[in-house]
N, C-alpha and C positions, 0 to 999 in steps of 0.2 A: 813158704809164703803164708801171712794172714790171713788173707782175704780183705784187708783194708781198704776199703775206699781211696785214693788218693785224690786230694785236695786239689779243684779244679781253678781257682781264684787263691795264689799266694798271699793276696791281700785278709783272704779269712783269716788269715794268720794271728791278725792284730784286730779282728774285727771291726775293720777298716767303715763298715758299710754301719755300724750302731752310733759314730759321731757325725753321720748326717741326718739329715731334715726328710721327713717323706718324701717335701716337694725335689731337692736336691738329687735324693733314689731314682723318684720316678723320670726328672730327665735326664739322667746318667743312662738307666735303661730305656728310655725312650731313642737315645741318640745309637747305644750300643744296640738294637732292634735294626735301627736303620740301616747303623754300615751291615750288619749279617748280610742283611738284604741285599743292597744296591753295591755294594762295596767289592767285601772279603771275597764271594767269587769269583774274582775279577783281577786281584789288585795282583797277585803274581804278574799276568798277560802284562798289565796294564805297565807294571813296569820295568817287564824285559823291552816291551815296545816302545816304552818311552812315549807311554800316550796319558794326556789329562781328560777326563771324563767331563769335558764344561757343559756338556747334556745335565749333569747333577749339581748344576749352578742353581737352576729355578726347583729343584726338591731340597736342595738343602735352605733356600732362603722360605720354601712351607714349613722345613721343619722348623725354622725357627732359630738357627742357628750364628747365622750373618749379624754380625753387630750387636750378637743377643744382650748385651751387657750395655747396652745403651739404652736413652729413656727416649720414647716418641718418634715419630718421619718414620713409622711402621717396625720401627724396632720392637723386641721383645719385652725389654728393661727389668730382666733375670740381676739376681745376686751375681760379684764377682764369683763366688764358689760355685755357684750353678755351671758357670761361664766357662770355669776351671773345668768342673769334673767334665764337660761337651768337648773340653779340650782333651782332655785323657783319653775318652775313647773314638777319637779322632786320627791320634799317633797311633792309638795300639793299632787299628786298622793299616794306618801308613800316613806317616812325617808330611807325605805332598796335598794330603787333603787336612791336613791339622796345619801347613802352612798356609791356605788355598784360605782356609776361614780364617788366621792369623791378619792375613794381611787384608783382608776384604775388609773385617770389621775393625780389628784395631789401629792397622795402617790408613786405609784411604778413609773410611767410614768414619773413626774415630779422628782425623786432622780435620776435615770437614766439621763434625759434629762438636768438636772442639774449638776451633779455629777459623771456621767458616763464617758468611753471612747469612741472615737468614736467607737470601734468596739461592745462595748455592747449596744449603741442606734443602730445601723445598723441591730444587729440579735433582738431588742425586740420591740421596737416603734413601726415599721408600725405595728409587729402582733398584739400589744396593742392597738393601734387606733382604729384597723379594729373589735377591738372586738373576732380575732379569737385564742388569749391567755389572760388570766385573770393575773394580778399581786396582789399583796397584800403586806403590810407594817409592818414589825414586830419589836416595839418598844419597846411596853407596857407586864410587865414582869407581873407573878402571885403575887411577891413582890414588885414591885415598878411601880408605874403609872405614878405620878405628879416630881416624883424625878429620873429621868431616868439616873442621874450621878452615881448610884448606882447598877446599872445594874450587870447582875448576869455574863449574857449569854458571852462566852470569845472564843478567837480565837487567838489562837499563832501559830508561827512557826512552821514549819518541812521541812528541805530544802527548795524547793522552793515554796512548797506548803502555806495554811490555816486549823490546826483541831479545827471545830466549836463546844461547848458544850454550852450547854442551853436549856432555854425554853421561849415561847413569850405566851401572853395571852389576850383575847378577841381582836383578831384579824380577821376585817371583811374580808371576800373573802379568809379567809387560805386554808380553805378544798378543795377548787375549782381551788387555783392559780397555773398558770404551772409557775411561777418564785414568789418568796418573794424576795423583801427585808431587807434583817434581818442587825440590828445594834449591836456589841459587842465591849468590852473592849479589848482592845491590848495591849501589852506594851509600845506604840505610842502614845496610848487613842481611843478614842470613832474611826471607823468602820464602812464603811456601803459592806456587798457583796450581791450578787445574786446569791441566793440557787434556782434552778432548781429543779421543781419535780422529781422524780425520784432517787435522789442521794442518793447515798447508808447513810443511817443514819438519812435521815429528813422523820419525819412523823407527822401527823398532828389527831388533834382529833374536831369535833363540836360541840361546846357546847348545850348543850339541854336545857330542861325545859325554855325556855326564857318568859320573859314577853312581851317585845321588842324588837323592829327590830326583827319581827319573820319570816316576807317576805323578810332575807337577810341570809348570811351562817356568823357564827359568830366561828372560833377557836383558840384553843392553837397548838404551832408547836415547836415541839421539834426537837434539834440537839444533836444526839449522836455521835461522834467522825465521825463529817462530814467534809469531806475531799476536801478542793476546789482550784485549781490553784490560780496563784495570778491574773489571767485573771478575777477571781470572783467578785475582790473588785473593789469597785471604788475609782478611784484615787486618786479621783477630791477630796473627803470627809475626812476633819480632823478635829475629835472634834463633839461637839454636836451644831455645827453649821449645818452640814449637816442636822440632822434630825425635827433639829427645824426649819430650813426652809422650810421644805414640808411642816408640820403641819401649816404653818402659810399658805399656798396655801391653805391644803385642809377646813383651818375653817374658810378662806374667802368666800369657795360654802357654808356653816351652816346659815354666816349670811342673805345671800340671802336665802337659804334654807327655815329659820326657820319661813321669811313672807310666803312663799308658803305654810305649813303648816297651820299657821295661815290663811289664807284668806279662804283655801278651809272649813277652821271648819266654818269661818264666813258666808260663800256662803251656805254651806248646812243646820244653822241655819234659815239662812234668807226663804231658800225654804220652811223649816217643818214650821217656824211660820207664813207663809202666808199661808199654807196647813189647819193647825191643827187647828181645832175651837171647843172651850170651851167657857160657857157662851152665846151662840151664835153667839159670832165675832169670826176671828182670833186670835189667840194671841197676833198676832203680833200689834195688835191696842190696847194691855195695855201697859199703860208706867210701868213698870218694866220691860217688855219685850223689848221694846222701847230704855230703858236706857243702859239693859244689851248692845245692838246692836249697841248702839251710843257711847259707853265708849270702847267696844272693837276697834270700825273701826277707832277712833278715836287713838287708840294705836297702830294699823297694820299702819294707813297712818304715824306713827311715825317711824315706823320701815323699814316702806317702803325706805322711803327717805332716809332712815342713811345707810341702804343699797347701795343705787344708790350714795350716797356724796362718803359713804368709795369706791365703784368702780371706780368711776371717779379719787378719787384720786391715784389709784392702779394705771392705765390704765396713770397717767401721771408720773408715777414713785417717788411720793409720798409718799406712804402708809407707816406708821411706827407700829411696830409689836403690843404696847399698843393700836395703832386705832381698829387692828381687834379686841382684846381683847374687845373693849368698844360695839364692831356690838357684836361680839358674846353672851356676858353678856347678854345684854339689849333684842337683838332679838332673843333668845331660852328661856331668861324670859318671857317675851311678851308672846310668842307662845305658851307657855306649860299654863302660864293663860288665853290665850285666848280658848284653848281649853279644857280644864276644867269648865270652863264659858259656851261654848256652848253647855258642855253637859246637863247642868241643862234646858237651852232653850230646849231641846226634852225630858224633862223627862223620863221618865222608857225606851223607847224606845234609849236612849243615850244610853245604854249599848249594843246596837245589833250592829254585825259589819256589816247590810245593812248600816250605817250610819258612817261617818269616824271622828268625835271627837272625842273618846275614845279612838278608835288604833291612831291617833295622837299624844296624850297626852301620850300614853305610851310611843310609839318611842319616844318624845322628853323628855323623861327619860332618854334616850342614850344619846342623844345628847345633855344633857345638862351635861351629863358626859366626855362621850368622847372628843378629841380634845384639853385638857387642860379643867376644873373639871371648874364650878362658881367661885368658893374656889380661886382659880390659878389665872383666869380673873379678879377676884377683886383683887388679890395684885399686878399684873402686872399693874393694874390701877392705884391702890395705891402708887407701886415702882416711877411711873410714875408721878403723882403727887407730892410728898416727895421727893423723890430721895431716898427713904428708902427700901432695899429690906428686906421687914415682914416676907419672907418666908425660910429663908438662913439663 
């Protein structure tokens, strides 16, 4: 042995941390402070139990976090990159609370704040910010995921009213949300209103037995002849423009997300193989071990930066909806091999949840679902490429 220090952040690598902004640093570390605290002690329990912390609804909307990438109704109105890097160590912590702010701020917060009237950002935004109401997004049908033109769920007339019928499915934060946004077919077309808890006819079930995302609430929400002023809907929203631009907000937090994931597998490899000694050394002094550690950080510093490039270009009003597809694809691939990888670095003991590559690699089973499927992101690419859409 050296005596070498071993590099506690993969990401020094590429001195990841010299092409940000002070202000970018300081809430990068401001947010990764917080989970240490309220979080990482925890999140093992949290989700062998298959429990969501919604006590940490009204501290994460002080820290600032909820909708941070939006301007005004109490929002923070941070840089996309800011937004990003809150998202990265959100995942590293664990995928259910990096989903939990995904869909609060970029799903229900950002269709309102896009799409809304003034009068429904006035009653929902600050309380969404503040953390002291949860929203939720309901898209994705029991029958149709990827093909959302086909949508089941319908809302027509009745004087001046909406009668809503349908159902949405694996929808994070349903069970817990005081408002959804739910999208339906009209005879206009595609819909987006705001179903209030409570309303006579919506109800909501959470799915069980997960494998993933188990530290988040995951449901179906059903409308039986739910009944809603025209105050419900949003104006702003025609067609399936509205809902696919939120989805393009919330899987720009994934890309950034899915390096926080990855790094934290990498950082806790890095710990056990300077820990663990076999043969007499560490481990971490055989090259096979060696290679594994250098092939992965060498693939996180890839993602890192395609991350912070798609940002930058966000943040300059650039961003074109194939770019996210390309973060997405490449940094939830990345991640879920990166942490599959590190579980073999801790052998037998990679399957205990003291350890967080294996609950990673599960969540990023979701995530590599959710948000538009691999499947979708590669033809969007494809579309992109060609001009040919492969999936139509």
């Amino acid at each position: 042995m050296n005596g070498a220090t071993p590099m506690k952040d993969p990401l020094d690598l590429i001195d990841f941390a010299s092409v940000l902004t002070d202000e970018e640093r300081e809430i990068q570390a401001t947010v990764a402070r917080f989970l240490a605290d309220r979080v990482r002690p925890h999140i093992g329990e949290w989700f062998e139990n298959a429990h969501f912390a919604r006590e940490l609804a009204p501290e994460l909307g002080k820290l600032g976090v909820l909708g941070m990438h939006l301007e005004g109704y109490g929002c923070a109105g941070t840089s996309a990159v800011s937004y990003g890097l809150a998202c990265l160590e959100l995942e590293a912590a664990d995928s259910g609370f990096r989903s939990f702010v995904s869909v609060q701020g970029s799903l229900s917060m950002f269709s309102i704040w896009k799409w809304g009237s003034e009068e429904q950002k006035r009653e929902w935004l600050p309380r969404l910010a503040a953390g002291e109401a949860i929203g939720c997004f309901g898209l994705t049908e029991p029958d149709f995921g990827s093909n959302p033109t086909d949508m089941r769920t319908r809302a027509v007339r009745d004087g001046g009213d909406w009668i809503l019928n349908g159902s949405k499915m694996w929808i994070t934060n349903g069970g817990i949300a005081d408002v959804a946004t739910v999208w339906a077919q009209t005879e206009d077309g595609v819909r987006g209103f705001l179903v209030p808890r409570g309303t006579p006819g919506f109800t909501t079930r959470n799915i069980k037995q997960k494998m993933s995302l188990r530290a988040s609430v995951t449901s179906e929400l059903h409308f039986d002849d739910v009944r809603l002023p025209e105050s419900a809907r949003l104006p702003l929203a025609e067609g399936l423009r509205g809902p696919l631009s939120c989805l393009n907000e919330a899987r720009f937090g994934i890309l950034f997300g899915a390096v926080g994931a990855a790094r934290d597998c990498i950082q806790t490899a890095l710990g056990y193989a300077d820990a663990r000694v076999q043969f007499g050394k560490p481990i971490s002094g055989f090259q096979l071990t060696q290679k594994k550690l250098a092939d992965m950080s060498v693939s996180l510093g890839g993602a890192a930066l395609l991350a912070l490039h798609l940002g930058r270009l966000k943040d300059a009003g650039r961003l074109r909806p194939e770019q996210i597809s390309v973060g997405k694809l490449n940094n939830v691939r990345e991640a879920i091999a990166i942490a599959r990888e590190c579980r073999t670095v801790l052998g037998a003991n990679g399957i205990s949840l003291e350890y967080s590559p294996l609950r990673h690699a599960n969540n990023l089973e979701s995530v590599l679902t959710y948000e538009g499927t691999s499947e979708i992101h590669t033809l969007v690419i494809g579309q992109a490429l060609t001009g040919q859409a492969a999936y139509r």
